[in-house]
N, C-alpha and C positions, 0 to 999 in steps of 0.2 A: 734543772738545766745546767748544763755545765761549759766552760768555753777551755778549753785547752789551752790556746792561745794565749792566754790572759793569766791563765794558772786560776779562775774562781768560780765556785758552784752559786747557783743560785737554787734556796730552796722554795716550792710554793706552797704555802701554808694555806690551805681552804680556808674559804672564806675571809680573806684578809688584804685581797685587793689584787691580787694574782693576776688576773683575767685585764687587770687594767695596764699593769705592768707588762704584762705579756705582748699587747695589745701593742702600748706605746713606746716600748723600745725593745722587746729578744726580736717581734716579728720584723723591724724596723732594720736590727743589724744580728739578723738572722745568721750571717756569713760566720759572726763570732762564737755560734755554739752550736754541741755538736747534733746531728740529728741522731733521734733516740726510740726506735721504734718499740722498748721494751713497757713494761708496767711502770707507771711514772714513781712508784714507791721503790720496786725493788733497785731501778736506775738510779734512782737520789742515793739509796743506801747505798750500792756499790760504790758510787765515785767519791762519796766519803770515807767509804774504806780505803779504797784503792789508793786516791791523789788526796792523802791525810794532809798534805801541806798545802794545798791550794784554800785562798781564803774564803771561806763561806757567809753569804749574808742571806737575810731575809726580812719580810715587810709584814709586821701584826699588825693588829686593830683592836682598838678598846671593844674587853669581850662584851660589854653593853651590845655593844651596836652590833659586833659579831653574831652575836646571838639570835639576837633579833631578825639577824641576817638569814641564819639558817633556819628559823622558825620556819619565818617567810616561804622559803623554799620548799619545806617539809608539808606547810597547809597547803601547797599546789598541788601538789601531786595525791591529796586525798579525795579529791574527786573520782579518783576511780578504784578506789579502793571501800571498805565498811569502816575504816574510823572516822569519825567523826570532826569535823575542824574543830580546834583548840585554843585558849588563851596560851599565849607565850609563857605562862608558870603551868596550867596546867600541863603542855608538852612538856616541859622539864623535869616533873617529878614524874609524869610518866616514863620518861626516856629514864630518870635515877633508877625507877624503882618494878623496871619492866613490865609497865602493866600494858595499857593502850594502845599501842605502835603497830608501826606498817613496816612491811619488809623494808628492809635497810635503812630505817633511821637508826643512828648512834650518836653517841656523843662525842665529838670530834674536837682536842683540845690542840691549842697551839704549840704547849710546850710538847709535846708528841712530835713536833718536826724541828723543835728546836734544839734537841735533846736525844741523849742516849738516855736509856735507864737498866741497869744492873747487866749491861754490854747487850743493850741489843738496841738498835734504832728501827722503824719499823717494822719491827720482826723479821730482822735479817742481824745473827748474832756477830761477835768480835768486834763489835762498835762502841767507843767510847771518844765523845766529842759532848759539846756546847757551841752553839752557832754565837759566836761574842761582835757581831757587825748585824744589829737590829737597827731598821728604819721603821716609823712611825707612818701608818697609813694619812692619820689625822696630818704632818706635816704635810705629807706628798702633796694632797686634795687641796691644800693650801697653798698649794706651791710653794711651802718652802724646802728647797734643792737641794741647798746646802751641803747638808753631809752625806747625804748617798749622793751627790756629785763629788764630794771630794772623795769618795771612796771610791769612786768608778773611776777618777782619776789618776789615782793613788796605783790602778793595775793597768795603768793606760787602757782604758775604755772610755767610751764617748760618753758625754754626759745623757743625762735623762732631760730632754728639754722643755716637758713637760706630765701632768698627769691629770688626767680626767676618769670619776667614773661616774655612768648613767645612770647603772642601776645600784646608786647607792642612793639609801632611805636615811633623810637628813632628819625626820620625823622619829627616830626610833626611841625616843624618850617617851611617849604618848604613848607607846604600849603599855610601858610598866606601871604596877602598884608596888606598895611596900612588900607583901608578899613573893613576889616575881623578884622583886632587887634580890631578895634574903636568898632564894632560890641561886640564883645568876650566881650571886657571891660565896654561895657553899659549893656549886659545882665546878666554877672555874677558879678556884682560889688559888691554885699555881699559875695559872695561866696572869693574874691580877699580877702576884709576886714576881715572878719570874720577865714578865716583860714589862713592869716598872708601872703600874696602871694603878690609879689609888681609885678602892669603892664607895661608892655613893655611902 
């Protein structure tokens, strides 16, 4: 999402709280960003080409819970397919090591939206950025404001006055064994580094 107005991109990084954010403040002051009817990837990548100087932020989540997040999402939709429901580690070493999987699952990291790599951001070349204004899912869901209200401040935008999400799984600890942690921690280990998240 971008706001012209404002000079700032916001990017949504799947699975990281998007849908709440969306939810409770773009569709709220809609008026301030632009509508975009193209692929929500190649749109992100353009206007970070394009408006290189307008500030960019976005909202992660501890890949635990992330994870868990898309697991979730992945065992739903094998009901109608022949793979079989899965343990949260055995998805993942499936998903590493392409064996078991259903049309379109991948593995989906954060640093991938947060980030160019060797000039290209989602596969749209001549890009070279780092999104350096990360907020913290876990603060949001806490309501603590604070600094994504001072940063929406900061481009005169309205604050965020709140954030709730329903369909977030406050349980997601209870999936895992040690095996699954070790798993989680070898496939997302930029995603740990990079957005500041220490492993169990």
């Amino acid at each position: 999402m971008v706001s012209h107005e404002c000079g700032v991109i916001y990017i949504d990084v799947p699975f990281s709280g998007g849908k709440s954010f969306e939810e409770f403040y773009i569709k709220k002051h809609n008026q301030l960003f632009a509508k975009n009817k193209e692929d929500i990837k190649k749109y992100t990548a353009k206007c970070i080409r394009e408006f290189f100087d307008y500030d960019i932020f976005a909202i992660v989540k501890n890949p635990y819970h992330r994870a868990v997040d898309m697991w979730l999402s992945a065992q739903s939709k094998y009901k109608k397919t022949n793979v079989k429901k899965q343990t949260i580690g055995e998805y993942y070493e499936n998903l590493l090591n392409d064996w078991d999987c259903a049309e379109g699952d991948e593995l989906v990291f954060q640093t991938t939206y947060l980030k160019s790599k060797n000039g290209y951001y989602l596969e749209t070349k001549d890009i070279n950025f780092e999104c350096s204004n990360i907020f913290y899912y876990e603060e949001l869901i806490d309501s603590n404001l604070d600094k994504i209200n001072d940063f929406l401040s900061s481009n005169n935008m309205p604050n965020l006055s709140f954030f709730i999400d329903t369909s977030s799984n406050e349980n997601w600890r209870e999936y895992y064994d040690t095996q699954s942690i070790e798993i989680i921690n070898y496939i997302f280990d930029e995603d740990f580094d990079y957005c500041g998240y220490r492993k169990i």
